[in-house]
C-alpha positions as a Markdown table, in Angstrom:
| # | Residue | x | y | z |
|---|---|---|---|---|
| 1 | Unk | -93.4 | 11.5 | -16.0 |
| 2 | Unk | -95.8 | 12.9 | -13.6 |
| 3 | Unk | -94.4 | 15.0 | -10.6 |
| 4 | Unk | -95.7 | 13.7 | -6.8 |
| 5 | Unk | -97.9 | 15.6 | -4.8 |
| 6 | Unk | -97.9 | 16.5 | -1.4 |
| 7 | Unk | -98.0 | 12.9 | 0.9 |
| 8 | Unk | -97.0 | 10.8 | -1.9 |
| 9 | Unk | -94.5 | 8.7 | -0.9 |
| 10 | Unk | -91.5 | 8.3 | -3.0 |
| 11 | Unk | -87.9 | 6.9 | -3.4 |
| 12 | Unk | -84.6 | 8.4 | -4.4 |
| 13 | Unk | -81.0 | 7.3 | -4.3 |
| 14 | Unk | -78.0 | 9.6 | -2.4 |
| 15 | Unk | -74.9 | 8.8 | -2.1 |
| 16 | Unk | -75.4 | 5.3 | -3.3 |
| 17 | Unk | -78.3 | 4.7 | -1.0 |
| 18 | Unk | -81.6 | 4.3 | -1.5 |
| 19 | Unk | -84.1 | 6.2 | 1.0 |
| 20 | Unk | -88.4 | 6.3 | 1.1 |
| 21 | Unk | -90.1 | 9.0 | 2.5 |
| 22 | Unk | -93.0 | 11.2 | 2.2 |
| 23 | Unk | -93.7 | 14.4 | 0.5 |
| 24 | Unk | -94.1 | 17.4 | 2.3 |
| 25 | Unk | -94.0 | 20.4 | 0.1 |
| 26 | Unk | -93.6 | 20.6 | -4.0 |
| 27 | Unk | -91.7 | 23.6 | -6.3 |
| 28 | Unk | -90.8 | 24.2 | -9.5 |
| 29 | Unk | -88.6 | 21.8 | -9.9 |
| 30 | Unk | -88.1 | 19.6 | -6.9 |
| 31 | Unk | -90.3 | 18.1 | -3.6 |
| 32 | Unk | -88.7 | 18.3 | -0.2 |
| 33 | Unk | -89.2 | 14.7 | 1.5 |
| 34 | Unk | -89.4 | 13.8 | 4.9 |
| 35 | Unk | -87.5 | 10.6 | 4.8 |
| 36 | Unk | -86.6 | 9.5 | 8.5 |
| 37 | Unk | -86.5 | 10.9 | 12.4 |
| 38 | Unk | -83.5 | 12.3 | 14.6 |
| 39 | Unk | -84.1 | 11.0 | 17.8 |
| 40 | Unk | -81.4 | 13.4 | 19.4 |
| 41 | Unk | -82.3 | 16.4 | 18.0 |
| 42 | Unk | -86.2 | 15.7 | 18.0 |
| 43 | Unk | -86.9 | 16.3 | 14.2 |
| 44 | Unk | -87.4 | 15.3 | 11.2 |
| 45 | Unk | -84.3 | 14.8 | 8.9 |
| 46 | Unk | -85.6 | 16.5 | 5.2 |
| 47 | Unk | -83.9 | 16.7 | 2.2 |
| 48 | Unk | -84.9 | 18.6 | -1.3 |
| 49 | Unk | -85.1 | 15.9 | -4.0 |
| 50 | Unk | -85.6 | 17.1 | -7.9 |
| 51 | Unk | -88.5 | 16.0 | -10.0 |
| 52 | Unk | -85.8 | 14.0 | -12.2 |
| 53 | Unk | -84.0 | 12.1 | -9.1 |
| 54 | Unk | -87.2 | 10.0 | -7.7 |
| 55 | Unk | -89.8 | 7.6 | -8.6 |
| 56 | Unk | -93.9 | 7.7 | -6.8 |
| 57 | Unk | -93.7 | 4.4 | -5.3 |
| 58 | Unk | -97.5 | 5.0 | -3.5 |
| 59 | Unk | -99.4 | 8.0 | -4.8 |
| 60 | Unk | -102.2 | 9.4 | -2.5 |
């Protein structure tokens, strides 16, 4: 399976969810994803997602 690049967008499940978002950087052996926006805090919510625990839905 091929890894995502940076501003791929991808999906991923956590805790019984499922989230989209975009990649913003890529390791080893994960991508952290920018997957929504906290309007009270005035950032971007991010979370680290390995290369096992998502799926390229639209590839840039």
């Amino acid at each position: 399976m091929a890894n995502a690049n940076i501003g791929d967008n991808i999906s991923f499940k956590r805790d019984g969810k499922s989230y989209k978002g975009t990649v913003t950087v890529v390791r080893e052996n994960s991508v952290i994803v920018e997957y929504g926006y906290n309007k009270e805090k005035g950032e971007p919510l991010a979370t680290i997602v390995n290369h096992k625990n998502y799926k390229i839905t639209n590839a840039i």
